[in-house]
C-alpha positions in Angstrom: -19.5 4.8 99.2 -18.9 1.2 100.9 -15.8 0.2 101.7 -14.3 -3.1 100.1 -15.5 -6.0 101.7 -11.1 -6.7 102.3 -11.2 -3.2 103.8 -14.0 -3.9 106.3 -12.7 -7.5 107.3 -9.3 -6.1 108.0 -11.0 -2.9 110.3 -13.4 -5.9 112.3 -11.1 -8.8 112.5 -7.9 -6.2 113.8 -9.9 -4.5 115.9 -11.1 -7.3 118.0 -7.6 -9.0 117.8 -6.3 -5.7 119.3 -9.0 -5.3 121.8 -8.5 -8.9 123.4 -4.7 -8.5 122.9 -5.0 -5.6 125.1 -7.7 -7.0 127.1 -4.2 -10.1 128.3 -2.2 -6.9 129.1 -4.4 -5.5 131.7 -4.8 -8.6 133.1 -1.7 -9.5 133.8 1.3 -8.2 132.7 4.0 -11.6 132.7 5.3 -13.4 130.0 2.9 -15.5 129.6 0.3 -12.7 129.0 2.5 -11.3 126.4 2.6 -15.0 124.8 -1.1 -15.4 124.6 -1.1 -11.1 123.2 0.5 -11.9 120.8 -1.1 -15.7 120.0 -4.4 -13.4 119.6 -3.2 -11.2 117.0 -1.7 -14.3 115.2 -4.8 -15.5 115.1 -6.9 -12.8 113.8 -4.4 -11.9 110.9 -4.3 -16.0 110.1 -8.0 -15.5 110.3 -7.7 -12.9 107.2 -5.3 -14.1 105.3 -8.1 -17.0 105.2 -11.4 -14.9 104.0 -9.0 -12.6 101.6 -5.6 -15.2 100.3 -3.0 -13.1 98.7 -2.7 -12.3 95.2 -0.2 -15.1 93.6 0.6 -13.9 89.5 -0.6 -16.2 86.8 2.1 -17.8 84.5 5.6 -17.6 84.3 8.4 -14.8 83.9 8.7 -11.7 83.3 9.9 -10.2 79.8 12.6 -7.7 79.9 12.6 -6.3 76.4 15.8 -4.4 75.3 15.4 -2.1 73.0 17.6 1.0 71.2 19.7 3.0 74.1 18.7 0.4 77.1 21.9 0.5 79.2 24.4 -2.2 78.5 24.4 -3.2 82.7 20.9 -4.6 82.4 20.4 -7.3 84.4 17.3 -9.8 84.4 16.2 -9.9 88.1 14.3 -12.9 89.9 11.6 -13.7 87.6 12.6 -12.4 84.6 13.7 -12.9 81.2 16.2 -10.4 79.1 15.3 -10.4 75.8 17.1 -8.0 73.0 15.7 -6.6 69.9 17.9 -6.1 66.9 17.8 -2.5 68.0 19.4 -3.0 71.3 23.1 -2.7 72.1 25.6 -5.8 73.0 23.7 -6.4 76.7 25.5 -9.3 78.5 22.8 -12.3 79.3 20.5 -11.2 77.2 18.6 -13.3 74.4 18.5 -11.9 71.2 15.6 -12.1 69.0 14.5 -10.5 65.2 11.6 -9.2 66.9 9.0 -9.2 69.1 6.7 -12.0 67.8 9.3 -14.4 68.0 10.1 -13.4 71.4 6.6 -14.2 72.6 6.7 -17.0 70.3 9.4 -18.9 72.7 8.4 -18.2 75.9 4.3 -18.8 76.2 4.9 -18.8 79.4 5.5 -15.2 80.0 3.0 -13.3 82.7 4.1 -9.8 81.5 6.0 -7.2 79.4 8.9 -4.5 80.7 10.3 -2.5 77.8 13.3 -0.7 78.1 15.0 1.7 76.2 13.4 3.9 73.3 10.7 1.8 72.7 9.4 -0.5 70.0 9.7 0.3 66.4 6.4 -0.2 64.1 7.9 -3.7 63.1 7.1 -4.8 66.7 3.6 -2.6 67.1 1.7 -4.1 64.3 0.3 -7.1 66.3 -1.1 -7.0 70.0 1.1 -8.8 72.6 -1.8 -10.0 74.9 0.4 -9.7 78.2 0.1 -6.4 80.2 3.3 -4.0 79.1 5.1 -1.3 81.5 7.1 1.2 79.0 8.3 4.4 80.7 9.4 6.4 77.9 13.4 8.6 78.0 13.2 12.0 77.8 12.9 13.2 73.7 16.7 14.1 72.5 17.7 17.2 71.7 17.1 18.6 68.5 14.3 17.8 65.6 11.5 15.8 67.3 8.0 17.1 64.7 8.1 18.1 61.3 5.5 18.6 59.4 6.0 18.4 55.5 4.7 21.3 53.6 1.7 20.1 51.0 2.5 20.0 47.0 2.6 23.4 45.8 1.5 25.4 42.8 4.1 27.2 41.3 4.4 30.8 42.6 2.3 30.2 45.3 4.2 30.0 48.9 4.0 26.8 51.2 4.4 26.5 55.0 6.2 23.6 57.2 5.9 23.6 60.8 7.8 21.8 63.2 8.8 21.5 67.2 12.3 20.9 68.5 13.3 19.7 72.3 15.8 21.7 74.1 16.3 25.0 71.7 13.7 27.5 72.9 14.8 30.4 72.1 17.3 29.4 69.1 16.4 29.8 65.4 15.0 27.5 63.1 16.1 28.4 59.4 14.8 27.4 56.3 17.4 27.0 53.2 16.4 26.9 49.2 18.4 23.9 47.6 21.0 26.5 46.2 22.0 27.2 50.1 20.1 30.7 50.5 18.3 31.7 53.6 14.5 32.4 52.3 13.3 32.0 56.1 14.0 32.7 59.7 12.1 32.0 62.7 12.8 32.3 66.5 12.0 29.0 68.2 9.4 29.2 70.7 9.1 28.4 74.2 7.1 25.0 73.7 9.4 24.3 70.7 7.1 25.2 67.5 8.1 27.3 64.5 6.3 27.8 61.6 8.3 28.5 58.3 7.5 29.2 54.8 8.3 30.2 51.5 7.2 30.6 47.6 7.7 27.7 45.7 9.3 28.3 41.8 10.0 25.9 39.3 7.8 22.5 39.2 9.2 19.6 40.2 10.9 17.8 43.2 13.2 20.1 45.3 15.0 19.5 48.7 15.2 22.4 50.7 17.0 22.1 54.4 16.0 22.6 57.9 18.4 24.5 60.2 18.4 24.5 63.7 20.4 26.9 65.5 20.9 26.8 69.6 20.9 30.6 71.7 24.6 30.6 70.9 24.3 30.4 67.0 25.7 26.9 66.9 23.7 24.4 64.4 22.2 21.4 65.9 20.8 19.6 63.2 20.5 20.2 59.0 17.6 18.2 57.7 16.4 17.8 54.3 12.5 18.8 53.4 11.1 17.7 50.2 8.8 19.9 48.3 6.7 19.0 45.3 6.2 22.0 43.3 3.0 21.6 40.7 3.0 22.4 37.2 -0.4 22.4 35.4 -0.5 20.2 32.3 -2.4 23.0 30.6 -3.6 26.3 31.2 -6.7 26.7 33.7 -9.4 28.0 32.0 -10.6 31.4 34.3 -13.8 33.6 33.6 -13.8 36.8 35.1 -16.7 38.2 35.6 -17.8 41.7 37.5 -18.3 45.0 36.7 -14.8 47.8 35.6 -12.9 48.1 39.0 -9.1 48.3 40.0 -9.4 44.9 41.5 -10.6 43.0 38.2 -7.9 45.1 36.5 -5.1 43.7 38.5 -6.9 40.1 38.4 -6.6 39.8 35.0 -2.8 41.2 34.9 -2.3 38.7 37.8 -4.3 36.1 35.2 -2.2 36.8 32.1 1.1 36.9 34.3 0.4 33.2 35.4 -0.1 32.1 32.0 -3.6 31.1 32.7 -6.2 30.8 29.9 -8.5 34.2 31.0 -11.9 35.0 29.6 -13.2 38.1 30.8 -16.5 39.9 31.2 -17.0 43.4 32.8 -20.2 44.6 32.3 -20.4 48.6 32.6 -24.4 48.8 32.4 -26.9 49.8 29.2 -25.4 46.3 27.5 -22.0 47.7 27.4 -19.0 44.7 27.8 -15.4 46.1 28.6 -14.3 42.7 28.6 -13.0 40.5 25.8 -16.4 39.0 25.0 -15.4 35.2 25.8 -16.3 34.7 29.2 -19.9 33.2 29.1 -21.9 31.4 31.8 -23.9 28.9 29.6 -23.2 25.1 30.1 -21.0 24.5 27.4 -18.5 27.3 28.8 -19.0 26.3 32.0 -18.0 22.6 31.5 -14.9 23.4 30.1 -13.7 26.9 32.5 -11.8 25.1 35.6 -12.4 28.4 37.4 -14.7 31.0 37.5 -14.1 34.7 39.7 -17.2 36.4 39.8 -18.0 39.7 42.0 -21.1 39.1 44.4 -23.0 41.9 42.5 -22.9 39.8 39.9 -25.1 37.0 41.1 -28.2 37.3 39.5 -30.7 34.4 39.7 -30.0 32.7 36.6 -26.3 32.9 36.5 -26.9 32.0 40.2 -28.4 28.7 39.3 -26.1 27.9 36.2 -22.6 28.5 38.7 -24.6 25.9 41.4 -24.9 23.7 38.9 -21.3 23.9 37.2 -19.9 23.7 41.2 -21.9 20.3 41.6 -20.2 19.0 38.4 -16.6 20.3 39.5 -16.3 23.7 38.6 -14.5 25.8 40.7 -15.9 29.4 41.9 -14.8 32.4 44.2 -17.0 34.8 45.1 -15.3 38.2 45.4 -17.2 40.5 48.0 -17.5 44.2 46.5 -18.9 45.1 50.0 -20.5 44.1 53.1 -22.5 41.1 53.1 -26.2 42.0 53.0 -29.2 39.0 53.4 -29.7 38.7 49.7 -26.1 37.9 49.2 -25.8 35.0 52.0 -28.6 33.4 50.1 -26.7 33.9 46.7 -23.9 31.9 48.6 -25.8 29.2 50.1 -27.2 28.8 46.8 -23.4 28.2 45.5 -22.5 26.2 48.9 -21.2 28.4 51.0 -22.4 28.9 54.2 -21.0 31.6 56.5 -21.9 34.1 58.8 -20.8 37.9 59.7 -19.4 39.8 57.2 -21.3 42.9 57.7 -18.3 44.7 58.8 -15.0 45.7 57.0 -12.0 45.4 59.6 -8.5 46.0 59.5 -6.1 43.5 58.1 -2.9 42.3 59.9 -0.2 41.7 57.1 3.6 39.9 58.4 6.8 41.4 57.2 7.8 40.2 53.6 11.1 39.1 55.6 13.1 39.4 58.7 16.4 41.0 57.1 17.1 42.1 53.6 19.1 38.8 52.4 15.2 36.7 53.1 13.7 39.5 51.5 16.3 39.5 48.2 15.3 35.5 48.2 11.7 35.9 48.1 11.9 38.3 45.7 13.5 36.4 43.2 15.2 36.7 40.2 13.2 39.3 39.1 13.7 41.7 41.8 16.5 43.3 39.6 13.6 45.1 37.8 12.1 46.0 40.6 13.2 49.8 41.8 15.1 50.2 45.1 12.9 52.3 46.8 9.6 49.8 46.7 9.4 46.9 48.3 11.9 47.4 51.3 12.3 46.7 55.2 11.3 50.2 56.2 8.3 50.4 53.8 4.7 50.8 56.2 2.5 48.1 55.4 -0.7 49.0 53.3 -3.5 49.2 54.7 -5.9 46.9 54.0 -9.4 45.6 55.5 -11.2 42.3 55.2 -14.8 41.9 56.3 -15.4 39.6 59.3 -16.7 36.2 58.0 -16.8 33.7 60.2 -17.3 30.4 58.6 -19.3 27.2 60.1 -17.5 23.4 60.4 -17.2 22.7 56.5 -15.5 25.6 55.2 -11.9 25.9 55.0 -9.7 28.8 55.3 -7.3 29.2 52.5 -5.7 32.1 53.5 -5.7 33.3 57.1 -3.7 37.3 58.0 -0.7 37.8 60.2 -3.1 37.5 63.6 -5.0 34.0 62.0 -8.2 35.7 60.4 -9.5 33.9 57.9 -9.2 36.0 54.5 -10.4 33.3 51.8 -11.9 29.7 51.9 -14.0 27.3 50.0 -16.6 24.5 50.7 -17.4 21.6 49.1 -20.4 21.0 46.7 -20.9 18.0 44.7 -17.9 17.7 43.0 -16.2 21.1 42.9 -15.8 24.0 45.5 -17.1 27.2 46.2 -15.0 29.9 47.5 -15.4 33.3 49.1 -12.7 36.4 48.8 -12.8 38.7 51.8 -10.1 41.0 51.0 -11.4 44.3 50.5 -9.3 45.9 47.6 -6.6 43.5 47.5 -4.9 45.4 44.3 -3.5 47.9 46.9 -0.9 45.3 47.7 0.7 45.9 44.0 0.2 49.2 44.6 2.5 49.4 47.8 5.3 47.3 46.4 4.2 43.8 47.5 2.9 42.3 44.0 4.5 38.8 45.1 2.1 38.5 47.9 -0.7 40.0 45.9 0.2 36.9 43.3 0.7 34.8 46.0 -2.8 34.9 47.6 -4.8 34.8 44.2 -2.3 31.6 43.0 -3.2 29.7 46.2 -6.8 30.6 45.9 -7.6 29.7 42.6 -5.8 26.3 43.1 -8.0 25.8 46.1 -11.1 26.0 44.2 -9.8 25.2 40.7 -11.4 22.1 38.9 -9.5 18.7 39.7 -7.3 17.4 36.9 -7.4 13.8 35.5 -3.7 13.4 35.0 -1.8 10.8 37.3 -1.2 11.4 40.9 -0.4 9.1 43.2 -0.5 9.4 47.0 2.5 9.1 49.0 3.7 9.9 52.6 4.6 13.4 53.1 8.1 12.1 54.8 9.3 9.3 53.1 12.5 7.6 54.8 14.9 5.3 53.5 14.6 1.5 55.1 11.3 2.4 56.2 8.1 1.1 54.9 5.5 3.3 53.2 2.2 3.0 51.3 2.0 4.2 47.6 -1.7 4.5 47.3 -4.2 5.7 44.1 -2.8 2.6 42.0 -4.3 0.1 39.9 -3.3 -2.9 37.6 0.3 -4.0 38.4 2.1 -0.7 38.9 5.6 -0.6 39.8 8.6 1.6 41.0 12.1 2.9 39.8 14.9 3.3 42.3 17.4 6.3 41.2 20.1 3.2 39.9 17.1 2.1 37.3 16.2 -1.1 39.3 13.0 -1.8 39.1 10.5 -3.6 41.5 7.3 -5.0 41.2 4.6 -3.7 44.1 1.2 -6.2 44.7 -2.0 -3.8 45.5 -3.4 -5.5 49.2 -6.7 -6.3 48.3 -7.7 -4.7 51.8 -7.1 -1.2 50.6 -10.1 -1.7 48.3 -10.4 1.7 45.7 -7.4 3.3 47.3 -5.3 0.8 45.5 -2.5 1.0 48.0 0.9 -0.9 48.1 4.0 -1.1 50.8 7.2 -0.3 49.3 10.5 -0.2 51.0 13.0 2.0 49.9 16.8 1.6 50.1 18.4 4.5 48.3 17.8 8.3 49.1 16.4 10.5 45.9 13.3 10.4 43.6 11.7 7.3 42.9 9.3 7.1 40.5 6.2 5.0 40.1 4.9 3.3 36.7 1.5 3.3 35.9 0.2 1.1 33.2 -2.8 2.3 31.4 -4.5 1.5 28.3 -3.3 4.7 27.0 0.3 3.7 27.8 2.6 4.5 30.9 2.4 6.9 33.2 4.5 7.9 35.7 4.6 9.6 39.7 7.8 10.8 41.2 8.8 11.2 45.1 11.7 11.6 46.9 13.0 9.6 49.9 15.3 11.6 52.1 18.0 9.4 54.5 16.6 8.2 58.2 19.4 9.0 59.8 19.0 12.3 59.0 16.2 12.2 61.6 17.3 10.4 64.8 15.7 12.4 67.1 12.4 13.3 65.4 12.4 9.3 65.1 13.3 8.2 68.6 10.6 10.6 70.1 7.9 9.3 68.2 9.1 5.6 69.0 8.7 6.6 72.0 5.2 8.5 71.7 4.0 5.8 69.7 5.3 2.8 72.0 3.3 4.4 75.0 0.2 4.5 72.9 1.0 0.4 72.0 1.6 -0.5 75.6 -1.7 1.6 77.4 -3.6 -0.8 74.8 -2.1 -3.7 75.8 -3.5 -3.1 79.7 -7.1 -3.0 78.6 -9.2 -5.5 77.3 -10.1 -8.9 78.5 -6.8 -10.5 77.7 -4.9 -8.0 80.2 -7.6 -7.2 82.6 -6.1 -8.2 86.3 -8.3 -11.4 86.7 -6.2 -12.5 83.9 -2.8 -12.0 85.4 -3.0 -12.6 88.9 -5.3 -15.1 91.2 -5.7 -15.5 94.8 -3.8 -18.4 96.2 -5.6 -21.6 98.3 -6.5 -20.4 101.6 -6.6 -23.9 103.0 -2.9 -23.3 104.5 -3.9 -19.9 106.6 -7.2 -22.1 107.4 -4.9 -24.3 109.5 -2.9 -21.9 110.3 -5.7 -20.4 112.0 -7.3 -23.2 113.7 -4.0 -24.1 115.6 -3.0 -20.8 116.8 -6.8 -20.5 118.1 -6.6 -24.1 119.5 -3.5 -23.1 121.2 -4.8 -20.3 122.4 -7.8 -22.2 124.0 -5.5 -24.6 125.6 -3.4 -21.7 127.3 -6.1 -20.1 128.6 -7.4 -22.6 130.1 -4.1 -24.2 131.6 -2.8 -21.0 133.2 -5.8 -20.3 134.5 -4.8 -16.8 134.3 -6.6 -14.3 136.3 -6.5 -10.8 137.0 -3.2 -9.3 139.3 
């Protein structure tokens, strides 16, 4: 590689300056040697500093932005301008401004950015600044800095949150039902993460709370976690289809117990139905089932072709493997839509503990577990033993239930309009049989609503986490929707036109609790609740991504045209070195040739 054209000017031009430099020395070594020594290497740096000029920056100042937790002794240095955000604390000096734009608004001037403190909240990140931006983020506070909302959840089905905290590995991070009980404990890890869970019961908005415990069983932080729990406006329509087994027995109790509207059909060969006689695969019964369960001996040509065709129009199906997969059967699921590979081979299955101690385990249970006898269902019970056969699944299909170690047990693909689902739990029922009916329930209830049919009621899309004095969008909206605040006031929200069919709106809430959005239809109003849990509540989870997110804003600021170097600095004139130059050179001439200097 060649070296910059600076780089070799600086190597030639010092060179030579050093070599007639030392050439005076040996000559003679008097003052006047010295003199003209050091007259030579004046020369050949003036000489330089005229091919190369130095870098002068373009513009004025220098903007110090103040943000939250910038120390109150900041002083703006030569140069610069202190500037404070509404976030900042009382700073002596400094100008205070509402935000960023009108900061930049005032002084045109400014060559550059320096933000100090936590960073720059999304008011302030919207718009680019156009000036090249230093942020060095603070380390993230102690306590909640991730959390990741669990999804809306059918009834009786269990839902997961994750989350990382800074500074408690090794403490506990707890998970509370609104009543106060303890339904799950997890130690924190090393890097922070913990993964928590529970079943969700009656429909409806609930806040369960976050615990976070240090090594020494102190708490650090309580945080409220909303959880929408779904309740189906009417029953889902299931056909179950197969042939007499334990497994379609226990479906169809499972079925019954969930309230769903079951048709069944179990054929037991010579034209013999054990089943109730109402499950049918023509169209008709297919466009109105919102879920069908069939067992992959059961997928014969035709009622292959009818299912592919219900799936495309939204039906819902979950093939149930009876066995290992064979070549016919991976072309009876491609037909459906799902495309997987393996499965050949049945494989142990890794179940987790129920619970960590017996209070979780009481929790889980429910209310029910009165009925349930003492002696099933306990801490020291062995797991059962139950296989799965080893699908592996390509980039479209999505796990919906994954074992203790992360193998995938269930998932579904898209087709058309509905999904097709695969089951590969090998005798599944033995989980009733061993005690553990509530994860038996539990797998099939998040399943079927995996694959289930999509319903036409209302739903509106809102943030998982939404804060109070924080803007969100309220999207899936039409016509001129608006939103109730807990004390009844109403306001108005305008759907931005940008948002096209998403039909999205920014709302700013004041008040913690549910708000509920109003719909007007033709058919009259309907309505959307969500709750909106108090920002404070989540100072450090919100300083650290400030801070994440301000880093992010200020990398983009230094690329691009408008930031690029040429932009913010310039060489200066080199006509000053040029004479510079010429009159150390001419002096140089003269001396030389006044001395007359010799060698000793």
């Amino acid at each position: 590689m060649m070296p910059a054209p600076e780089t070799l000017a600086a190597v030639l031009i010092g060179a030579g300056a050093a070599l007639a430099a030392i050439r005076w020395l040996v000559m003679r070594r008097d003052l006047r040697t010295a003199a003209l020594a050091l007259l030579t290497l004046a020369s050949g740096a003036l000489l330089y500093l005229t091919l190369f000029p130095p870098m002068l920056p373009l513009g004025g100042e220098r903007l110090i932005i103040a943000t939250a937790e910038t120390p109150a002794t900041t002083k703006a240095g030569v140069g610069e301008r202190l500037i404070a955000l509404p976030e900042a604390p009382p700073i002596s000096g400094a100008e205070r401004v509402p935000d960023l734009a009108t900061a930049l608004r005032r002084h045109p001037r400014g060559s550059a950015l320096t933000i100090l403190g936590r960073g720059l909240t999304s008011r302030d990140r919207e718009q680019a600044a156009g000036l090249p931006t230093r942020f060095t983020p603070l380390p993230a506070p102690r306590g909640l800095v991730r959390l990741d909302p669990p999804a809306d959840t059918p009834a009786g089905a269990v839902f997961v949150l994750g989350g990382a905290a800074h500074g408690l590995a090794g403490g506990w991070a707890e998970l509370l039902d609104p009543s106060g009980a303890r339904v799950d404990r997890r130690v924190i890890g090393d890097d922070g993460g913990f993964t928590l869970g529970a079943a969700a019961r009656a429909p409806g908005l609930t806040l369960f709370t976050l615990r976070l415990r240090s090594n020494d069983g102190s708490t650090v932080s309580e945080t409220p976690v909303p959880l929408r729990t779904l309740a189906e406006p009417e029953p889902v329509r299931l056909l179950l289809i197969g042939a007499p087994s334990p497994e379609n027995k226990y479906l169809r109790r499972w079925a019954e117990d969930a309230g769903l509207d079951v048709a069944i059909s179990l054929a037991a060969g010579g034209g013999v139905d054990l089943g109730d006689g109402g499950a049918r695969l023509d169209p008709g019964a297919l466009a109105k089932a919102d879920v069908v369960i069939i067992d992959d001996s059961a997928l014969g040509g035709g009622t292959r072709a009818a299912l592919a065709r219900a799936v495309a129009g939204g039906l819902g199906v979950v093939v149930r493997m009876t066995g290992p997969a064979t070549g016919a059967a991976r072309q009876n699921w491609r037909a459906l839509g799902i495309d997987v590979g393996g499965g050949g081979d049945a494989v142990p299955l890794a179940l987790a503990p129920l619970a960590e101690d017996a209070e979780t385990l009481a929790v889980r249970r429910g209310p029910a577990a009165g009925e349930v006898p003492a002696s099933l269902n306990t801490l020291e019970d062995p797991m059962p033993d139950l296989a799965r056969f080893a699908v592996r699944g390509g980039g479209d299909f999505v796990p919906a239930l994954r074992d203790a170690e992360g193998a995938v047990l269930a998932g579904w693909q898209q087709r058309g309009q509905g999904r097709a689902g695969l089951w590969a739990v090998a005798g599944s029922f033995a989980l009733v049989l061993g005690g553990q009916q509530e994860r038996y329930y539990q797998w099939w209830s998040t399943m079927v609503s995996a694959v289930a049919r999509p319903t036409r009621a209302f739903r509106a899309e809102t943030a998982p986490l939404v804060m109070t004095g924080e803007r969100t969008a309220l999207c899936g909206l039409t016509g001129a929707p608006r939103v109730r605040a807990p004390d009844g006031r109403e306001t108005a929200l305008a759907i931005d036109p940008r948002a096209g069919p998403r039909g999205c709106a920014a709302y700013w809430p004041e008040r913690t609790g549910v708000h509920t959005i109003i719909q007007p239809g033709e058919q009259g109003e309907r309505t959307w609740d969500f709750a909106v849990v108090p920002a404070q509540r989540f100072g450090a989870m919100r300083a650290a991504q400030t801070g994440e997110a301000t880093a992010r804003w200020a990398a983009t600021q230094r690329s691009g045209t408008a930031t690029s170097a040429q932009d913010t600095e310039r060489r200066g004139p080199a006509w000053p070195w040029l004479l510079g130059w010429l009159a150390a050179s001419s002096a140089l001439w003269l001396a030389e040739r006044r001395w007359r200097i010799s060698p000793a």
